[in-house]
C-alpha angles and dihedrals in degrees: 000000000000117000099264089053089054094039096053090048094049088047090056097043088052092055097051094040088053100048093048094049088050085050092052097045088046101042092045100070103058091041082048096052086040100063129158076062111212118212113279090063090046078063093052090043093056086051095047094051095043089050084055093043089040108038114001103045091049086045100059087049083061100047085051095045100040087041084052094050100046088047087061099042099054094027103243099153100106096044121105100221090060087048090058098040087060100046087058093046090051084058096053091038082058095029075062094053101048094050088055086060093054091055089052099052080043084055092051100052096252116114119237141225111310092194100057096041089054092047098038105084085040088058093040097056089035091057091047098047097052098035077060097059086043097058095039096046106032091191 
């Protein structure tokens, strides 16, 4: 696959990466306060879940697999500003994880982390933002 092929699909995975794990950090906390859930946020919850299963999850695969491949293909693995880049997307790749965790113990009826769910959408802009400036400046 050539570099603007790989490019275009990394741009769209991210995209959709991004935005589902900004649905996830921002939809957690009210599910989380309003435990025991009725039914109509268990229904959210189940949503919520599937749309991560469904969309986010395969679209973080993508951003992983299309980043991989450009780095290859233009030999960036011995620059400092893809180091970088990849330190803060395994973050978010375990940020994501982490907040999986918190809608299964949701799910469960147990409450999650506050903490993380407060700090979660403020981690989430910060990484992107600076893996942004990473990927247009290369310094």
């Amino acid at each position: 696959m050539n570099y603007a092929a790989l490019l275009l699909l990394h741009l769209l995975a991210v995209a959709a990466f991004i935005s589902g794990l900004f649905l996830l950090a921002l939809s957690l906390p009210g599910l989380n306060r309003a435990l025991p859930l009725d039914d109509a946020r268990q229904a959210e919850l189940r949503r919520l879940r599937r749309w991560t299963l469904f969309v986010t999850s395969p679209a973080l695969l993508l951003v992983w697999a299309a980043g991989l491949g450009m780095a290859l293909e233009a030999g960036w693995f011995v620059m400092l500003w893809l180091k970088l880049k990849v330190a803060l997307v395994v973050g978010l790749s375990a940020l994501h994880g982490l907040l999986l965790g918190a809608a299964r113990r949701i799910a469960a009826g147990r409450p999650a982390r506050p903490g993380l769910l407060r700090a979660a959408p403020w981690l989430i802009a910060a990484a992107s933002l600076i893996i942004l400036v990473l990927v247009t400046a290369k310094p």
